[in-house]
C-alpha positions, -999 to 999 in steps of 0.1 A, spaced: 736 -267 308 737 -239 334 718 -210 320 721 -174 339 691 -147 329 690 -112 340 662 -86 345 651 -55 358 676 -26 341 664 -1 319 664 34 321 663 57 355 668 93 361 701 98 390 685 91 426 663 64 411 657 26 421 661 0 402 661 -40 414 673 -65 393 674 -102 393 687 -131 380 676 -163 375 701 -199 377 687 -230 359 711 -262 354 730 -260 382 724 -265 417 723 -230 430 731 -229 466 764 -245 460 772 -212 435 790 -181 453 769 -154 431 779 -121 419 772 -86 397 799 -72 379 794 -42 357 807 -27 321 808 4 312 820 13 274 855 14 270 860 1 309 870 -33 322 843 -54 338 840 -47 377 830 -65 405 800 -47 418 792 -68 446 787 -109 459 775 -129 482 785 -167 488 768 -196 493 762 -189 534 750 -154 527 782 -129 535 785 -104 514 812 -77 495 806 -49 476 826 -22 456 836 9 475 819 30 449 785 13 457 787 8 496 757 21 513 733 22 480 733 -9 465 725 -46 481 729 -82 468 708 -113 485 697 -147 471 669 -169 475 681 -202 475 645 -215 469 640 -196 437 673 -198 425 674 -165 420 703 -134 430 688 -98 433 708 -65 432 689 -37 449 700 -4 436 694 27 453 703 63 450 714 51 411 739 78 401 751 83 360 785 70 368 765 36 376 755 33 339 770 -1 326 760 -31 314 755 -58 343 763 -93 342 755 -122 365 781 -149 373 779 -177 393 809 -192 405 804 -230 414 822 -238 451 834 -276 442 842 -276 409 852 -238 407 832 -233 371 818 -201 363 792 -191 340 774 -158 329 746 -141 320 740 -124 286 740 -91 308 713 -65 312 719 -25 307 712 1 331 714 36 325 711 67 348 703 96 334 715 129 349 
């Protein structure tokens, strides 16, 4: 069974850092295209940025420049650097992992992040 986890959000004032990762058990990871989306109440999920299985990445306009998605293939793991957080970033953020053979996708549980201003 594929199992997502996310850590790292919490609460940080605007112009803050905050890193968070995400952990891939039951699948085998470097075959996954990985992503962050975000949720913000009363808003659709977004795609906030992703990076595929050979390391080339895309990100939302609205993040370009302060936030950065990587992977470590040997630790199964997806990171999301955020920097120069802003309150508009506040959301709830989700892994997903989207296998490149099969085309399943899974996700996390999700892990909040708020700015405050």
């Amino acid at each position: 069974q594929v199992q997502l986890v996310e850590s790292g959000g919490g609460l940080v004032q605007a112009g803050g850092s905050l890193r968070l990762s995400c952990a891939a058990s039951g699948t085998i990871f470097s075959m996954n295209a990985m992503a962050w989306y975000r949720q913000a109440p009363g808003e659709q999920r977004e795609l906030v940025a992703r990076i595929t299985p050979g390391a080339r990445t895309n990100y939302a306009d609205s993040v370009k420049g302060r936030f950065t998605i990587s992977r470590d293939n040997a630790k199964n793991t997806v990171y999301l650097q955020m920097n120069s957080l802003k309150p508009e970033d506040t959301a709830v953020y989700y892994c997903n992992a989207v296998h490149q053979l099969s085309g399943n996708t899974y996700w996390g549980q999700g892990t909040q992040v708020t700015v405050s201003s």
